[in-house]
BALOBA-1460 file (C-alpha; in Angstrom, 3 decimals):
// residues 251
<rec num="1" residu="x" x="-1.050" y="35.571" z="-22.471"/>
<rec num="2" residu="x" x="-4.883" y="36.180" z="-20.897"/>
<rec num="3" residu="x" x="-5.295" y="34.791" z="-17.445"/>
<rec num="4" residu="x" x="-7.786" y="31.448" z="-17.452"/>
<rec num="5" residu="x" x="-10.412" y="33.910" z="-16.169"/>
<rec num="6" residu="x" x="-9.839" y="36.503" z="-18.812"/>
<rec num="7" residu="x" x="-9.976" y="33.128" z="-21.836"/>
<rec num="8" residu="x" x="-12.950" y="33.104" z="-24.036"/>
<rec num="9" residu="x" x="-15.004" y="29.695" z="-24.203"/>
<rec num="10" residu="x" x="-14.140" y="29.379" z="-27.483"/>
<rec num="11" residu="x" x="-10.415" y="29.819" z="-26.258"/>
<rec num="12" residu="x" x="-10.916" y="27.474" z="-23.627"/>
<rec num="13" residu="x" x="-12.088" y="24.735" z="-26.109"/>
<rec num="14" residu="x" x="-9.464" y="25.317" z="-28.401"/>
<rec num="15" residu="x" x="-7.145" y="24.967" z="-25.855"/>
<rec num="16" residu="x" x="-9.011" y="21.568" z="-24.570"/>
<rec num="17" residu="x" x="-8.860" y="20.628" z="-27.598"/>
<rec num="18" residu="x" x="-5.146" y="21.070" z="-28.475"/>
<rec num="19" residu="x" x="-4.551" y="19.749" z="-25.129"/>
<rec num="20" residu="x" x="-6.471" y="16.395" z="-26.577"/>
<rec num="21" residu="x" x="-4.613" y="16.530" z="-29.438"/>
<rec num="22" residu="x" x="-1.012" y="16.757" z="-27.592"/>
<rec num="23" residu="x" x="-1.985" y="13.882" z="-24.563"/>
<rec num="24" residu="x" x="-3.059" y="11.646" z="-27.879"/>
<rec num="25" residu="x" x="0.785" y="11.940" z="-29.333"/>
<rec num="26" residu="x" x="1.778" y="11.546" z="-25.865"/>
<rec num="27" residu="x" x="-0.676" y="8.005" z="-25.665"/>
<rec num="28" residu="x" x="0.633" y="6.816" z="-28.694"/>
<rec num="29" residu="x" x="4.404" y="7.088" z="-27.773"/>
<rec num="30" residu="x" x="2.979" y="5.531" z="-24.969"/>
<rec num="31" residu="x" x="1.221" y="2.194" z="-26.469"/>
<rec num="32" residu="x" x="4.290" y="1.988" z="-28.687"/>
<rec num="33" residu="x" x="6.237" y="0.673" z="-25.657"/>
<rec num="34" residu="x" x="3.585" y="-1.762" z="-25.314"/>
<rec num="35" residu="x" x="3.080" y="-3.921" z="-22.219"/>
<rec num="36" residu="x" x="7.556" y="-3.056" z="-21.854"/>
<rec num="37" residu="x" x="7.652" y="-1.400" z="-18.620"/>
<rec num="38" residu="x" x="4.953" y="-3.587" z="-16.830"/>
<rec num="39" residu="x" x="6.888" y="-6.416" z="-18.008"/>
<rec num="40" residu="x" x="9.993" y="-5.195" z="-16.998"/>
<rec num="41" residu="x" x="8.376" y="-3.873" z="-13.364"/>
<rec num="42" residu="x" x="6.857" y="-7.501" z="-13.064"/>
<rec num="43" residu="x" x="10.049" y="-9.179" z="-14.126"/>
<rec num="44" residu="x" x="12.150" y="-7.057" z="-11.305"/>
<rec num="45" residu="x" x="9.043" y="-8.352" z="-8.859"/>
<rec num="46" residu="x" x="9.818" y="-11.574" z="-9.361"/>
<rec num="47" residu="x" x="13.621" y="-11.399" z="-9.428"/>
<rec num="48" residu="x" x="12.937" y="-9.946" z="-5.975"/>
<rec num="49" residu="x" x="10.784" y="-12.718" z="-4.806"/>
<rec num="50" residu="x" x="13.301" y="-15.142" z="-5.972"/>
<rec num="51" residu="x" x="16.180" y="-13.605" z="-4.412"/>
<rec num="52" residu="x" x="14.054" y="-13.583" z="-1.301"/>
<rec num="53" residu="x" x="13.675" y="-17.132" z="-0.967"/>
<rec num="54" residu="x" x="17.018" y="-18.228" z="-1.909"/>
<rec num="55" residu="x" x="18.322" y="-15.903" z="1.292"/>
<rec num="56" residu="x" x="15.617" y="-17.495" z="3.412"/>
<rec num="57" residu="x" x="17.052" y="-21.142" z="1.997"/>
<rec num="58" residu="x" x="20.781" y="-20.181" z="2.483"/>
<rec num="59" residu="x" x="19.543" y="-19.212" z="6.140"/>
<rec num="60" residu="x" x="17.673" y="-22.444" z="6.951"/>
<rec num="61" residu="x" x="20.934" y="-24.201" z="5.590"/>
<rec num="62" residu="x" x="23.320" y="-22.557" z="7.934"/>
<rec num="63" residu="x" x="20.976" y="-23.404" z="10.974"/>
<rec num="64" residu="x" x="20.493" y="-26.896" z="9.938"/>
<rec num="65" residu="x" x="24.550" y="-27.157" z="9.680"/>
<rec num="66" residu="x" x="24.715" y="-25.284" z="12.871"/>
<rec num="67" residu="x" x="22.506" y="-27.851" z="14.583"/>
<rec num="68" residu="x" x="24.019" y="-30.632" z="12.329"/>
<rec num="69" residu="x" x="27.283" y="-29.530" z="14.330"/>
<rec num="70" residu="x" x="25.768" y="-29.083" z="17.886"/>
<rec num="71" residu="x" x="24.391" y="-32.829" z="16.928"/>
<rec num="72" residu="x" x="27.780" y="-34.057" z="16.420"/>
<rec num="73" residu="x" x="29.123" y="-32.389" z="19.515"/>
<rec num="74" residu="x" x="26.325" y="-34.030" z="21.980"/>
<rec num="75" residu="x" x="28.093" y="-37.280" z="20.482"/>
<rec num="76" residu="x" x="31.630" y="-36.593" z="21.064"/>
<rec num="77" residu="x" x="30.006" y="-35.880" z="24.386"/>
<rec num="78" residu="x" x="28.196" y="-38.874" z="25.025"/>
<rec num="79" residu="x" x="31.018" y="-40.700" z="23.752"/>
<rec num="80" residu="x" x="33.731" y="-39.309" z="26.308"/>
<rec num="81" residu="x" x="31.195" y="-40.064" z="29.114"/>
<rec num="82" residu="x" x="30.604" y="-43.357" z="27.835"/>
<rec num="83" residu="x" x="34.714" y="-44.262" z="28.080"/>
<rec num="84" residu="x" x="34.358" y="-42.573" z="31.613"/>
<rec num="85" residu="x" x="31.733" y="-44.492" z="33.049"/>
<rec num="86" residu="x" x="33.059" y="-47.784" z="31.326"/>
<rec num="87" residu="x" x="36.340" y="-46.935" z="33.265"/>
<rec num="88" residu="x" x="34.271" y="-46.579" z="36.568"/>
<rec num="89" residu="x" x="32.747" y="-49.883" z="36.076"/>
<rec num="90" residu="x" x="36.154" y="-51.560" z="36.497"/>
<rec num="91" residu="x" x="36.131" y="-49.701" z="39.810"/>
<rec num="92" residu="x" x="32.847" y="-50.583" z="41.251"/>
<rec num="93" residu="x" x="32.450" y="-52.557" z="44.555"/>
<rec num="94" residu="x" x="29.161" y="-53.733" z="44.415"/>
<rec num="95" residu="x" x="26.401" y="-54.577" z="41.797"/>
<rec num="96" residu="x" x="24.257" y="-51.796" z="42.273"/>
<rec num="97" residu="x" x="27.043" y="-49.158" z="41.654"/>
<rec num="98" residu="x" x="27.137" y="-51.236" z="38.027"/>
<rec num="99" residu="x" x="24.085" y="-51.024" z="37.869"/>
<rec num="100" residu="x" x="23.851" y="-47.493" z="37.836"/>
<rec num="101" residu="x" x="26.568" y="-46.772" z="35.430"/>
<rec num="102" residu="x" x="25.378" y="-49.389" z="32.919"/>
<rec num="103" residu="x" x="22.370" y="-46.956" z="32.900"/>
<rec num="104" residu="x" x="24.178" y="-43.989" z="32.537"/>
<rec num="105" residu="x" x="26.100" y="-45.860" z="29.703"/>
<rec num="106" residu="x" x="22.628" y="-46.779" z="27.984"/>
<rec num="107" residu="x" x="21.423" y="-43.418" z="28.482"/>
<rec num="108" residu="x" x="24.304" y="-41.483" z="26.815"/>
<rec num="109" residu="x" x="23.992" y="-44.747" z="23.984"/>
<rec num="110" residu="x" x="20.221" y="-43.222" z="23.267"/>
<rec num="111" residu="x" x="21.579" y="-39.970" z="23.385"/>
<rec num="112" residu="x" x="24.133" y="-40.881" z="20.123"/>
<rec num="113" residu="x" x="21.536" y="-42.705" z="18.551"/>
<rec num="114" residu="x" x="18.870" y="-40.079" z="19.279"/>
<rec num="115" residu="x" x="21.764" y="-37.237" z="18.261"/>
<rec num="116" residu="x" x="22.822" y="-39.401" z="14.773"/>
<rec num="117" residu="x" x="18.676" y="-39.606" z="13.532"/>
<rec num="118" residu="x" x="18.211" y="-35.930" z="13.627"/>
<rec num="119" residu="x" x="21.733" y="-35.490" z="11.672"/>
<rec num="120" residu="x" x="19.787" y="-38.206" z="9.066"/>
<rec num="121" residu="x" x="16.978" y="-35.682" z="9.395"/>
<rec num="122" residu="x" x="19.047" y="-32.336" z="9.278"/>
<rec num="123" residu="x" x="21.288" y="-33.774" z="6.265"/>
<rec num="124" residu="x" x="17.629" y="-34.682" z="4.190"/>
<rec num="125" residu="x" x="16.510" y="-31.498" z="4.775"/>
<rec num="126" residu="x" x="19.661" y="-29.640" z="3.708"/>
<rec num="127" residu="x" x="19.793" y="-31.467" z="0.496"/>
<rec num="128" residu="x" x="15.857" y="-30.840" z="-0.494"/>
<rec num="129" residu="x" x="16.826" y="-27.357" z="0.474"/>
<rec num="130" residu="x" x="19.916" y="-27.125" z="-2.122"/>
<rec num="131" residu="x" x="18.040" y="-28.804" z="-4.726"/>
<rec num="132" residu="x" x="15.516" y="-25.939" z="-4.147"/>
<rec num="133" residu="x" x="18.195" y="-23.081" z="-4.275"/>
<rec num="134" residu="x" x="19.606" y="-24.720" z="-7.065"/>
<rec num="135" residu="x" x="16.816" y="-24.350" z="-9.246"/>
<rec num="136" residu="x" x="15.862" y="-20.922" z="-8.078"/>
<rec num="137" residu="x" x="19.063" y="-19.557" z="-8.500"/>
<rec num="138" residu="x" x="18.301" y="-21.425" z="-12.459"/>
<rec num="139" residu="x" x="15.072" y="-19.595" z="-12.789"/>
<rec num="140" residu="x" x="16.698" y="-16.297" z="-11.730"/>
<rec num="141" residu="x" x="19.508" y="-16.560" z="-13.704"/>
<rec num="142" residu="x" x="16.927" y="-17.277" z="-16.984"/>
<rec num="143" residu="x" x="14.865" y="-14.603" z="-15.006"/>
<rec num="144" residu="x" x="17.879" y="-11.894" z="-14.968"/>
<rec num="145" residu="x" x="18.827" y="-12.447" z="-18.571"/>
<rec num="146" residu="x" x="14.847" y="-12.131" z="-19.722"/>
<rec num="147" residu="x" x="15.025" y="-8.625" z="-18.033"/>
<rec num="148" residu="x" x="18.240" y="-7.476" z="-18.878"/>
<rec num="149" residu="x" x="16.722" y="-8.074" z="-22.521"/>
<rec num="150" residu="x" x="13.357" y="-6.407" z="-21.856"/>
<rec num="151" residu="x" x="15.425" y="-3.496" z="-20.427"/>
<rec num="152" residu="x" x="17.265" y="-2.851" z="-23.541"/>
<rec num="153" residu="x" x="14.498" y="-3.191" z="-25.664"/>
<rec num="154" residu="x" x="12.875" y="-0.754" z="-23.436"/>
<rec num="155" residu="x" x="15.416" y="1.500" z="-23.194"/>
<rec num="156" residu="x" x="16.110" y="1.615" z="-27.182"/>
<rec num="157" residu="x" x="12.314" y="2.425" z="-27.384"/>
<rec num="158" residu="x" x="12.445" y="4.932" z="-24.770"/>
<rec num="159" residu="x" x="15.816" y="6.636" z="-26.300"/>
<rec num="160" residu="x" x="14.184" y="6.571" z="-29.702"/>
<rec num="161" residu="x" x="10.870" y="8.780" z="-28.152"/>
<rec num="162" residu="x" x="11.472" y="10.226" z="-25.334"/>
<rec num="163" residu="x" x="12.565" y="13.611" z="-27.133"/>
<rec num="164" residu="x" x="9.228" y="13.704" z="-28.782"/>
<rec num="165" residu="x" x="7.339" y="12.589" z="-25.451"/>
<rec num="166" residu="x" x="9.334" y="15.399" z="-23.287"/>
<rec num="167" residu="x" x="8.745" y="17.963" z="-26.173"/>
<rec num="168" residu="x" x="4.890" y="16.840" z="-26.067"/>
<rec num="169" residu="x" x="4.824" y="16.774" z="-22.330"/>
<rec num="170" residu="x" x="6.054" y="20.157" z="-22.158"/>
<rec num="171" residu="x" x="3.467" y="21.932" z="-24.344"/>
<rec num="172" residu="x" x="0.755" y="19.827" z="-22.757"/>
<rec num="173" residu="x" x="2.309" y="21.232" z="-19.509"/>
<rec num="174" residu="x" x="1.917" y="24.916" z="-21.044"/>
<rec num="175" residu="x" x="-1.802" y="24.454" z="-22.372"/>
<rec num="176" residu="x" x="-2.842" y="23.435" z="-19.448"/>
<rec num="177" residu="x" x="-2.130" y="26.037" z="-17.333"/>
<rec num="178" residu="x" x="-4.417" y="28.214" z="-20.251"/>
<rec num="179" residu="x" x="-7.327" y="25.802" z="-18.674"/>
<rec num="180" residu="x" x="-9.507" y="26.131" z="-14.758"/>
<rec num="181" residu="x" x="-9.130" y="23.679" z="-12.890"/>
<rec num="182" residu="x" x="-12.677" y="22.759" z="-12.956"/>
<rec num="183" residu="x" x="-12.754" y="22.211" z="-17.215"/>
<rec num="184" residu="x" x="-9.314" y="20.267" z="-16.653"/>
<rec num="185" residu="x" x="-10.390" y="18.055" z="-14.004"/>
<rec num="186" residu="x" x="-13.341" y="17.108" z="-15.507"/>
<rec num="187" residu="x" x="-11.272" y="16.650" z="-19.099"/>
<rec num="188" residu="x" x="-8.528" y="14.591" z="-17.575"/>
<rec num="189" residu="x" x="-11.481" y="12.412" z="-15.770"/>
<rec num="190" residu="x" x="-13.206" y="11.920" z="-19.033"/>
<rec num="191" residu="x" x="-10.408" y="10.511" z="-20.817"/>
<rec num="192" residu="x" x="-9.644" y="8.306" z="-17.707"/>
<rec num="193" residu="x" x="-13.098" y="6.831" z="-18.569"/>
<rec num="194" residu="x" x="-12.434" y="6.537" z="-22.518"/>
<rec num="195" residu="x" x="-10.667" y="3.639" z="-23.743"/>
<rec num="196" residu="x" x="-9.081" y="5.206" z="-26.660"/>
<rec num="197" residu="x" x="-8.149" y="8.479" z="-23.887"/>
<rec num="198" residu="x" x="-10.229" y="10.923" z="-25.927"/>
<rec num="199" residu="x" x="-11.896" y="13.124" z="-23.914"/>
<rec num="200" residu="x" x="-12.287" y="16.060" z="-26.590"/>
<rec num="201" residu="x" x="-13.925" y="15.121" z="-29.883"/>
<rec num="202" residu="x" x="-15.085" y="16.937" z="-32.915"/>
<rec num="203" residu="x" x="-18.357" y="16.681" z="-34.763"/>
<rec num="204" residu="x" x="-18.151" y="14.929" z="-37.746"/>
<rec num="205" residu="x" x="-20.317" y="13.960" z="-40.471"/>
<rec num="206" residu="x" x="-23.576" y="15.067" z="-37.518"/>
<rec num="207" residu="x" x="-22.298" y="12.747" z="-34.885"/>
<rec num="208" residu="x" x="-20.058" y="12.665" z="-32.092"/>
<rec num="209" residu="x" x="-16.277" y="11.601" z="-32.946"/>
<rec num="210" residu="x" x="-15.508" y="9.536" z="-29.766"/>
<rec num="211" residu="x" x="-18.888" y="7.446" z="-29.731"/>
<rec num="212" residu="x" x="-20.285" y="8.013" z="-33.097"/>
<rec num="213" residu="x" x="-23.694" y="8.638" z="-31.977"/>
<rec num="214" residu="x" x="-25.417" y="11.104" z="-34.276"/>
<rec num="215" residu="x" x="-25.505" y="14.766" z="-32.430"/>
<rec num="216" residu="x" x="-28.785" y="17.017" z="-32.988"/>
<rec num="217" residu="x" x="-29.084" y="19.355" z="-34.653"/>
<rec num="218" residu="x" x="-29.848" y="22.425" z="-32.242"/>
<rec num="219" residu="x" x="-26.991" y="20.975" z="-30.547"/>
<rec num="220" residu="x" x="-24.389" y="20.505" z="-33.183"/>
<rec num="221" residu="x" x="-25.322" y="24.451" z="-33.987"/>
<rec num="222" residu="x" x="-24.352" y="25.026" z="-30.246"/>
<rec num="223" residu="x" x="-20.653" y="23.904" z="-30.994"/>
<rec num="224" residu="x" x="-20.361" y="25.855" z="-33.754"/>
<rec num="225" residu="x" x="-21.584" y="28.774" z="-31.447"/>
<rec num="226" residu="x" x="-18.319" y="27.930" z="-29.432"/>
<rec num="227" residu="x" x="-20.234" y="30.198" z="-26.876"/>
<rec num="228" residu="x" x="-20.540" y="27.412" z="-24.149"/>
<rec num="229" residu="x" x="-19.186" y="23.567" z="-23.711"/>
<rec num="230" residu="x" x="-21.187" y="20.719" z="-25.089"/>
<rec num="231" residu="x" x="-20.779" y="17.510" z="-23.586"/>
<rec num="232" residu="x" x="-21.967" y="14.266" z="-26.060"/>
<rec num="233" residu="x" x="-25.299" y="13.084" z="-23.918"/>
<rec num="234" residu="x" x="-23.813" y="9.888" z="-24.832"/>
<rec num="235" residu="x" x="-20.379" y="8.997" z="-24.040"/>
<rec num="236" residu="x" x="-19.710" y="12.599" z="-22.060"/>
<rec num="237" residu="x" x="-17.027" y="13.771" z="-23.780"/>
<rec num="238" residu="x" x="-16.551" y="17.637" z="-24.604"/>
<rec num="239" residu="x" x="-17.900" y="18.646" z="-28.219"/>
<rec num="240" residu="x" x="-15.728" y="20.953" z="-30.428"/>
<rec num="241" residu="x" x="-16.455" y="22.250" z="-34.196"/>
<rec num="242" residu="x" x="-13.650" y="20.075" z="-36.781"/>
<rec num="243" residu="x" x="-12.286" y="23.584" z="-37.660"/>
<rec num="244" residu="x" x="-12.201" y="25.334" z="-33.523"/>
<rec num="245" residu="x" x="-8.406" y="24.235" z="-34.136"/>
<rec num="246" residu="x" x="-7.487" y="26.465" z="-37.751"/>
<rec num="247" residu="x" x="-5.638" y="28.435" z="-35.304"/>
<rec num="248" residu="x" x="-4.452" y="26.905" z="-32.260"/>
<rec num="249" residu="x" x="-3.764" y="28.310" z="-29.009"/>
<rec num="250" residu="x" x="-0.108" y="26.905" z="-28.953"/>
<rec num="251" residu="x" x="2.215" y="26.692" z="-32.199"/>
């Protein structure tokens, strides 16, 4: 096999052109998987997202129980110093010393009911937030079985083509190395730019085959010369002769 220096032009264009012909199997495997993997890359993105915030819920849940439980401990708390300073009131000598613990008393009495609102608080919040992980955990349960089914259908597709696309791959592979790195480069950003990937097109019936734009004549005798590439002035694609490809560069 000749080097990429030692390649004619005309062997370089049949090769670009083969190459075309090869990446547009390749495409069409390609689009028949249709909008499959981006759904199935979105769907996994979501599923993510949603398992996410029902760990960030469950978290916010097990504080809100923690404090609901610190809450109910400042009570038991209050409560046993309540029953101790009531018991030090039948003690006292002199108003003042009841005076003092009837504060104390009131105090640790605002403390319960200051301790029993944020439970009120704590226990609304921890039942918005189950209602909310109970209909995420809904949506990713619909969300797991919608993916599971994209992933089969995906994967039938992909086991029904993906011999042809690895055999296609492969000679696209070999061609290319047939090709400098300059022609490829340029190809490969050509048929970035095309919407239908074609960055190699043959003249037919006087015009260009990617844009359809009639080719002139001088020029259209230039890619029958195959003695230098021809770019379409325009859509920019490379210009080969219908027949450069009666014997390819690959079988």
């Amino acid at each position: 096999m000749a080097s990429k220096t030692e390649i004619t032009i005309e062997e370089k264009l049949k090769a670009l052109y083969e190459l075309q012909m090869v990446d547009s199997e390749i495409d069409k495997i390609r689009i028949l998987r249709g909008e499959l993997p981006l759904e199935v890359q979105d769907l996994e993105d979501e599923i993510e997202g949603l398992q996410t915030r029902v760990s960030n819920f469950e978290d916010e849940m097990k504080s809100l129980q923690s404090m609901v439980q610190e809450k109910k401990g400042s009570i038991k708390e209050s409560e046993g110093l309540i029953k101790k300073y009531e018991a030090q009131q039948m003690k006292v000598r002199n108003s003042r010393e009841f005076d003092s613990i009837s504060k104390e008393i009131e105090y640790q009495n605002l403390e319960i009911e200051l301790s029993e609102k944020r439970i009120k608080e704590y226990a609304s919040q921890l039942s918005d937030k189950k209602i909310i992980i109970e209909d995420s955990k809904a949506i990713l349960q619909d969300k797991n079985e919608d993916l599971e089914l994209k992933k089969s259908e995906l994967d039938e597709i992909v086991g029904d083509t993906k011999k042809d696309e690895e055999k296609h791959l492969k000679k696209s592979e070999k061609i290319e190395k047939l090709i400098e790195e300059r022609i490829l480069t340029a190809y490969k950003r050509i048929r970035g730019n095309a919407r239908n990937g074609l960055g190699v097109v043959s003249v037919e019936r006087d015009a260009c085959g990617g844009c359809f734009n009639k080719i002139p004549p001088q020029k259209q005798m230039d890619v029958a010369s195959r003695k230098k590439i021809i770019v379409c002035e325009h859509c920019g694609r490379i210009l080969v002769d219908k027949h450069i490809l009666e014997k390819p560069v690959e079988e």
